[in-house]
Phi, psi and omega in degrees: 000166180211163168236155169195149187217160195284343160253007183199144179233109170255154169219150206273340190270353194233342193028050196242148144283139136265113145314327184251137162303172149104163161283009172262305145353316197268293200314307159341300206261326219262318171283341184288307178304316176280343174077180203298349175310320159312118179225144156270134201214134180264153152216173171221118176313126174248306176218120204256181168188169169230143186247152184265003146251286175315317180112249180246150180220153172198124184261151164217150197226107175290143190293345183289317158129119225053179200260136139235150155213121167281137149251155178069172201030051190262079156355150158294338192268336190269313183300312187303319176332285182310299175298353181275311185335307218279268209267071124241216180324317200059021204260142202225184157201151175209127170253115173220153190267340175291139175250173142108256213246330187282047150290292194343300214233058170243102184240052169275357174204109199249134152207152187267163179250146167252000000 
């Protein structure tokens, strides 16, 4: 069950706040919860396209050490990232909680760097 008010969101099962709407709010609180698991990871766009199968690619070449590229399953949201990433800086971060290599392709928390 819930309560819900236009500044606060409570759920009973969680005895959590949100203060704020939206899904960047909850993704916050959602990284707020989890704690140290959330690790940060740099990279860089080198290179993006689109294919008329595969869809949107995208390359990163990580400060961390190797190379990925996705084709397909790419977002609009994800894609807009990448392309302000790509002609700026080309500099990305991504926080994710997944371990041994598959951070590489966790882009649920995304930002281009300037």
């Amino acid at each position: 069950m819930a309560e819900q008010t236009s500044s606060t969101r409570t759920t009973t099962s969680t005895q959590h706040r949100v203060h704020r709407e939206g899904a960047e709010a909850l993704e916050m609180a959602h990284a707020k919860q989890a704690g140290t698991e959330f690790q940060w990871h740099f990279g860089r766009v080198t290179r993006l396209g689109t294919f008329e199968v595969a869809g949107r690619e995208v390359t990163i070449v990580w400060e961390e050490g190797g190379t990925t590229s996705q084709q397909g399953n790419i977002t609009d949201e994800q894609w807009e990232i990448f392309k302000l990433a790509f002609m700026s800086t080309g500099r990305i971060a991504v926080l994710s909680d997944k371990i041994d290599e598959r951070w590489m392709c966790d882009y649920r928390f995304l930002e281009a760097i300037r």
